[in-house]
N, C-alpha and C positions, 0 to 999 in steps of 0.2 A: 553339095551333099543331097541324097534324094529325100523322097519328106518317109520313107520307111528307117533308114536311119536315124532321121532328128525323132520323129518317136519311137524308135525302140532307145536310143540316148533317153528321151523326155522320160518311160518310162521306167528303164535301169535309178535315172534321178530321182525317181518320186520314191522306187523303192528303198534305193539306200539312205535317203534320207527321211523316212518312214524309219528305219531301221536303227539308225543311229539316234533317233529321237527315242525311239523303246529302250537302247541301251545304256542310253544316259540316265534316265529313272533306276536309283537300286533296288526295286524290288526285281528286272526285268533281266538286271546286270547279273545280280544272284541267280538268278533262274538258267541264262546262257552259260555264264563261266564257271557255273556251279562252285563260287566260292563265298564266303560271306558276302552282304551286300554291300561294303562300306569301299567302293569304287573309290578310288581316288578322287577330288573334289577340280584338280589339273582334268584329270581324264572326261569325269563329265562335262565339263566344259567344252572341251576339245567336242564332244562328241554333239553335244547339243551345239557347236557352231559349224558341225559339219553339214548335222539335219537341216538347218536353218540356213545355209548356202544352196543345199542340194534342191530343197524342193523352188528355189526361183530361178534357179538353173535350169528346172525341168520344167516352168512357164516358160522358159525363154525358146527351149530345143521346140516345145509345141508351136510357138509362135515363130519359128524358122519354118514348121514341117507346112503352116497351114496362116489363112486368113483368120485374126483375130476374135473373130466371135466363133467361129468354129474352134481354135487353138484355147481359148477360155471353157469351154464346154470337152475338150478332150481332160486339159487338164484336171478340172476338179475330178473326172470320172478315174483318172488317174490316180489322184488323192484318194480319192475313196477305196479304189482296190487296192491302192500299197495297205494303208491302212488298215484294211480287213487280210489283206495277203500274211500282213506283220504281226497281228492278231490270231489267225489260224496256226503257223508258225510259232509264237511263244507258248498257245495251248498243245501242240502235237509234237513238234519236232525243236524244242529251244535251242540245240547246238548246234543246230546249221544255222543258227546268226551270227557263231562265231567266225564267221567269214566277213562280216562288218566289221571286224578288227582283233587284228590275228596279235597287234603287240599283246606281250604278255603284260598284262598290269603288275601280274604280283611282284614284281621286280621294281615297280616305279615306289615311290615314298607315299604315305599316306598322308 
């Protein structure tokens, strides 16, 4: 795989998982699925073990694309903009996060 690849992978990883960590807080949950905040406690879990896979997922795509102290130095810069990318996003446009998980909750049990 070439190294444009493993980081545009590295960084799709940092965002979704950037993303699924906002969604798992219910003030963030409210805010995207515009429904009360009380997320299922199943779902946020799910969602906070997906953030917490995805972002070493996306040290690992950096360290396939590049040498280790470069691939360390991509990644946190990666963290940082998922993190402000996910940040501008819940302030401007909250319901295009709902593409970090289209199940419908309101159907699951609370």
């Amino acid at each position: 795989m070439s190294e444009a690849l493993w980081l545009t992978a590295a960084a799709a990883l940092s965002l979704a998982g950037m993303g699924w960590l906002a969604l798992a807080m219910e003030v963030h949950w409210g805010q995207v699925m515009h429904r009360p905040a009380e997320a299922a406690a199943r779902t946020r879990r799910v969602l906070r073990a997906l953030g917490v896979l995805a972002l070493p997922l996306s040290l690992l795509a950096c360290l396939m694309a590049d040498r280790p102290s470069m691939a360390m130095l991509v990644w946190v810069m990666l963290l940082a903009g998922s993190a402000l990318a996910i940040a501008m996003t819940l302030a401007r446009r909250p319901e295009v996060m709902r593409a970090l998980w289209p199940v419908d909750s309101a159907a699951q049990t609370h």
